[in-house]
C-alpha positions as a Markdown table, in Angstrom:
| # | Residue | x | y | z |
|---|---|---|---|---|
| 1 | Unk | 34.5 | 53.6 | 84.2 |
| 2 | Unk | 38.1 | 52.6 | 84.1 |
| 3 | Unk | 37.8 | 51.9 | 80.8 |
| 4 | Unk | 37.5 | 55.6 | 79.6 |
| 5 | Unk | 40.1 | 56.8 | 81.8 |
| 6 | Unk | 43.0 | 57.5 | 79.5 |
| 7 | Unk | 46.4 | 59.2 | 80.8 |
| 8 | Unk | 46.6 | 62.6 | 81.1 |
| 9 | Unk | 42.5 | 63.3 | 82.2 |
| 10 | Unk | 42.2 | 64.9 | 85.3 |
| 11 | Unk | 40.5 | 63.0 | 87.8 |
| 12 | Unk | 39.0 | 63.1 | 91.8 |
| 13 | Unk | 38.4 | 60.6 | 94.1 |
| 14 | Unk | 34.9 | 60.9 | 95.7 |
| 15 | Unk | 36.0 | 60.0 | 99.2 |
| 16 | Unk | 39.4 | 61.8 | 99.3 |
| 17 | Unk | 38.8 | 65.2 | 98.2 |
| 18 | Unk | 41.6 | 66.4 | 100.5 |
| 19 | Unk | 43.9 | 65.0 | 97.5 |
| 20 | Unk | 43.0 | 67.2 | 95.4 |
| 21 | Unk | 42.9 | 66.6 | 91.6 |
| 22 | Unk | 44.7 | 64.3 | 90.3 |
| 23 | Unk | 46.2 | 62.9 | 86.4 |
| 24 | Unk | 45.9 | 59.7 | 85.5 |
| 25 | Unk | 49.1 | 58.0 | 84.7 |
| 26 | Unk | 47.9 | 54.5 | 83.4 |
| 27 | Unk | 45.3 | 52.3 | 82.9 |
| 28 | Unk | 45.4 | 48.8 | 82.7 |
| 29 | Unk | 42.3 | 46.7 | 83.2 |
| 30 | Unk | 40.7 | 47.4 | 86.6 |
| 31 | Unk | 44.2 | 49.5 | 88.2 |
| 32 | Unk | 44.3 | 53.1 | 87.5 |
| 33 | Unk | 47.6 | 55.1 | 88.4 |
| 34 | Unk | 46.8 | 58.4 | 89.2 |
| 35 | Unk | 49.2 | 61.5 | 90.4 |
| 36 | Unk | 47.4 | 63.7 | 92.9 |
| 37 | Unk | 49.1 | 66.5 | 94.5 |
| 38 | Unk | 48.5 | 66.1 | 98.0 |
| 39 | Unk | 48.9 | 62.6 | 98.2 |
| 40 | Unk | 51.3 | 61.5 | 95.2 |
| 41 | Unk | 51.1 | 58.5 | 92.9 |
| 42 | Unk | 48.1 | 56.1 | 94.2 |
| 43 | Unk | 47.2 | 52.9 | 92.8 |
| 44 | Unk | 43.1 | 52.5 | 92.2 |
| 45 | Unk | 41.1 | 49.9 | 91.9 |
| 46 | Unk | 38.2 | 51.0 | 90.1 |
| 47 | Unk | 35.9 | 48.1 | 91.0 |
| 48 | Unk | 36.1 | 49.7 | 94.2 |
| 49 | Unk | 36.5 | 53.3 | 93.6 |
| 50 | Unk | 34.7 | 55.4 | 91.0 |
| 51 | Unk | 37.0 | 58.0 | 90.0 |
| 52 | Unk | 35.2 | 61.3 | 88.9 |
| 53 | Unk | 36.5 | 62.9 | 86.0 |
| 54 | Unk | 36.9 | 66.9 | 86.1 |
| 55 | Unk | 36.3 | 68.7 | 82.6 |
| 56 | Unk | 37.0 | 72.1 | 84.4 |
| 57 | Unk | 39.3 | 73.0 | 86.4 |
């Protein structure tokens, strides 16, 4: 999935939904850098974690 993730696309993390929706910053190979309100700037591994992307907000 990481793969498709391109900055600026607006993203959520399935288990943290308390962060709100985030941007992505970067991505390089498997590490996404994503900005969410409620928690900041978070580095993902997206072997582990499946970001889900949000087409409406």
């Amino acid at each position: 999935m990481s793969a498709l993730l391109q900055p600026g696309m607006l993203v959520r993390h399935p288990q943290r939904p308390d962060w709100g929706v985030g941007q992505v910053q970067s991505s390089i190979g498997t590490k996404v850098t994503v900005m969410f309100p409620h928690s900041g700037k978070v580095v993902i591994d997206s072997t582990r974690v499946d970001l889900e992307p949000v087409f409406d907000t």
